[in-house]
Structure formats: structure tokens, C-alpha cells
C-alpha positions in Angstrom: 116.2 150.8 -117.6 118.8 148.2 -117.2 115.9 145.7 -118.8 116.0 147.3 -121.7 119.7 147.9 -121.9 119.8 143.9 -121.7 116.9 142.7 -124.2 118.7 145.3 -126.8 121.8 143.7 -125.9 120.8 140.4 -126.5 118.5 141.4 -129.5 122.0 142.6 -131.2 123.4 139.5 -130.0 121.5 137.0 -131.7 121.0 139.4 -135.2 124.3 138.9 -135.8 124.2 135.4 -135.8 121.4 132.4 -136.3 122.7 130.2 -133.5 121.9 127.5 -135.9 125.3 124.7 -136.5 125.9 124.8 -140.1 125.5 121.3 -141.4 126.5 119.9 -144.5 123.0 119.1 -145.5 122.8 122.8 -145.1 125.0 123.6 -148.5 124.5 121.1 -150.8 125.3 123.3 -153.3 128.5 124.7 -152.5 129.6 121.1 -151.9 128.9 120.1 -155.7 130.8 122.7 -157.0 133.5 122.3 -155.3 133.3 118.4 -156.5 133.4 120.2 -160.3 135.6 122.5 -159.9 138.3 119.7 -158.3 137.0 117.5 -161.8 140.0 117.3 -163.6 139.8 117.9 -167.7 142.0 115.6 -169.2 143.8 114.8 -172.1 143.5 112.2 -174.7 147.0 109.9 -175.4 148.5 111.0 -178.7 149.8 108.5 -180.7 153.7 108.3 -181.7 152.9 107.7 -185.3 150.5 110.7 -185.2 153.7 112.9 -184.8 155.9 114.1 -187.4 159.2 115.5 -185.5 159.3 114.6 -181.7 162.7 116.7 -182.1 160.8 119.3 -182.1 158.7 119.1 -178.9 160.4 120.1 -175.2 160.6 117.0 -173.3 159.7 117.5 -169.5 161.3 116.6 -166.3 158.6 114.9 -164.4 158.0 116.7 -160.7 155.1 114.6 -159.6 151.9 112.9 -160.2 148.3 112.3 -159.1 145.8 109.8 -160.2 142.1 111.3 -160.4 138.6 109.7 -161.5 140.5 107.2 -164.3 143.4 110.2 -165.1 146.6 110.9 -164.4 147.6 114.4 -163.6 151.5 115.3 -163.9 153.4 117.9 -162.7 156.3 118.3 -164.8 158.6 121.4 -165.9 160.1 122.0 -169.2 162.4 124.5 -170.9 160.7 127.2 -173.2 159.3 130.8 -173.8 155.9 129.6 -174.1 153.2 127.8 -172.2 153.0 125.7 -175.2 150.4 122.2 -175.7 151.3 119.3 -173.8 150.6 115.6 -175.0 151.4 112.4 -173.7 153.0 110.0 -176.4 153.0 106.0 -176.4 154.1 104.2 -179.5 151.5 101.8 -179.1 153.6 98.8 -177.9 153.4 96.9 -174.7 155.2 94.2 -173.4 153.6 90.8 -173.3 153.7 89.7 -170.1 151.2 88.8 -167.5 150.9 92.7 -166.4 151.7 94.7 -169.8 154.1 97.5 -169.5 154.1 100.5 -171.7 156.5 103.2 -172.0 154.9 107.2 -172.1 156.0 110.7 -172.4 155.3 113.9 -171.7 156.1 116.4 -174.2 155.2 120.3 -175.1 154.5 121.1 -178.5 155.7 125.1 -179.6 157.2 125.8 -176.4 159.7 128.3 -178.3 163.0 128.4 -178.2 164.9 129.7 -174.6 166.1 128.5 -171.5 163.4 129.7 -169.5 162.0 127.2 -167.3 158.0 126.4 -167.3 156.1 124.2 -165.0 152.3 122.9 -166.1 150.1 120.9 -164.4 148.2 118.0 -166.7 146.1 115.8 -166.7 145.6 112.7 -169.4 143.0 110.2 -170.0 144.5 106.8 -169.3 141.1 104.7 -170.9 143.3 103.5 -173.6 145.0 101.3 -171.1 141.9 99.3 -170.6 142.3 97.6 -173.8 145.7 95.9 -173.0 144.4 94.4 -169.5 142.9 94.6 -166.2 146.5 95.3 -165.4 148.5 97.8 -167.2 152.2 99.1 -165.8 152.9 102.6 -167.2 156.7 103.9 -167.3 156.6 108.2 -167.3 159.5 109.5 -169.5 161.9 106.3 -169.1 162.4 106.7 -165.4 161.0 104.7 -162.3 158.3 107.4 -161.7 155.4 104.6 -162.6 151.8 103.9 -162.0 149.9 100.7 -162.3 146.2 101.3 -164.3 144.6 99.1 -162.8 140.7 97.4 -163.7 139.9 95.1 -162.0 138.4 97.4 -159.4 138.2 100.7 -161.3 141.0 102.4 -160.1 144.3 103.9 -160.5 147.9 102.7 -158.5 150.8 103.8 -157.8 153.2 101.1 -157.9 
């Protein structure tokens, strides 16, 4: 009796679980999804010119920022009733110097009206830069929050 008792102990043991280590060869899969999902969709730069009233956009306080697969993805917070569209807006100038500088900012078109406070995460192609040089510094909304674009290597910097 106390045979049995034990194999149908250890038979309701080992259901419950393989005993096999979970590798990650064993989820490919799950792996490449989570690499998409973490893909960021980003934003082209809009042109100053291409913009008619900037009085009418919310300008943004910027919170923080990431740099991911040749974007950068801001966290910023703005004032309005609305989730509105952001853009990014350079005026197409850069300095001429031996690492350009440019000046961008972050604005939200039709955020309505109100002192409500939004924050938005986004993210904006910075492939434009490329043309300027290997090198490109990028100043975010006048202030000293800055990046470095930078190709030489294919990659992104904080400065």
C-alpha cells in the first residue's frame, strides 16, 4: 500500500511540472515580440516654415529623454484639455562649427485651451541630422537638456 501511495505521489509530482530549465532557446518567440513591442514608432521633424502660427501650439516642459534605434524619445508635459499631436520643430539652421548645433522643440498642436496638465511620451526620427555631419549637437526647447546624434558609429549620445 505505501508503494502505491508513493508512485501516485510522485506521479502528481512531476505532472505538475516538466523538470525541464526553461532556456531561452526555448521561447524564441516570446523574445521577438517583446523586441517589437519595445520598437519605438517615431516621428518625423517638422519643419518651422511648414508651420503657420507656433502661437498656437502648447510648448512643453521637457521631463526626460531616451535615445532608441536612431530616435529620441521625450518625456515632456504640457498644459491643455486634450491629448493633442505633438511635433518636433527645427528651423533648419545649424551652426557651422566643427560639431553643428541645432536648436529643436517640442510642441503640441490642438491641445485646447485650460490649465490642465498632460504628460506624453514621444518619440522622433533624428535621420535628418545625418545630413549636417557625423556629429550633430541638438539643443531640446532652449535649455541644457542636449544630445549629441552622433554617426560615426551609428548611435545616439547624450552629451
Amino acid at each position: 500500500m505505501r508503494y502505491l501511495l508513493f508512485l501516485a505521489l510522485s506521479f502528481s509530482l512531476f505532472a505538475c511540472d516538466s523538470g525541464k530549465p526553461t532556456t531561452a532557446n526555448d521561447a524564441p518567440s516570446t523574445k521577438k515580440t517583446e523586441q517589437l513591442a519595445e520598437s519605438p514608432v517615431c516621428l518625423d521633424i517638422t519643419k518651422l516654415r511648414n508651420i503657420e502660427d507656433t502661437n498656437a501650439l502648447a510648448q512643453t516642459n521637457i521631463l526626460d529623454f531616451k535615445l532608441n534605434e536612431g530616435c529620441i524619445c521625450i518625456t515632456y508635459e504640457y498644459s491643455g484639455c486634450n491629448a493633442g499631436e505633438p511635433i518636433i520643430v527645427w528651423d533648419g539652421t545649424a551652426t557651422k562649427s566643427m560639431r553643428p548645433q541645432v536648436n529643436m522643440h517640442v510642441y503640441v498642436k490642438e491641445a485646447g485651451m485650460c490649465d490642465q496638465m498632460q504628460s506624453a511620451i514621444t518619440c522622433f526620427n533624428m535621420v535628418e541630422m545625418r545630413s549636417l555631419g557625423t556629429q550633430v549637437l541638438v539643443y531640446l526647447n532652449g535649455t541644457k537638456k542636449n544630445f549629441l546624434v552622433n554617426y560615426q558609429d551609428e548611435q545616439l549620445k547624450t552629451d
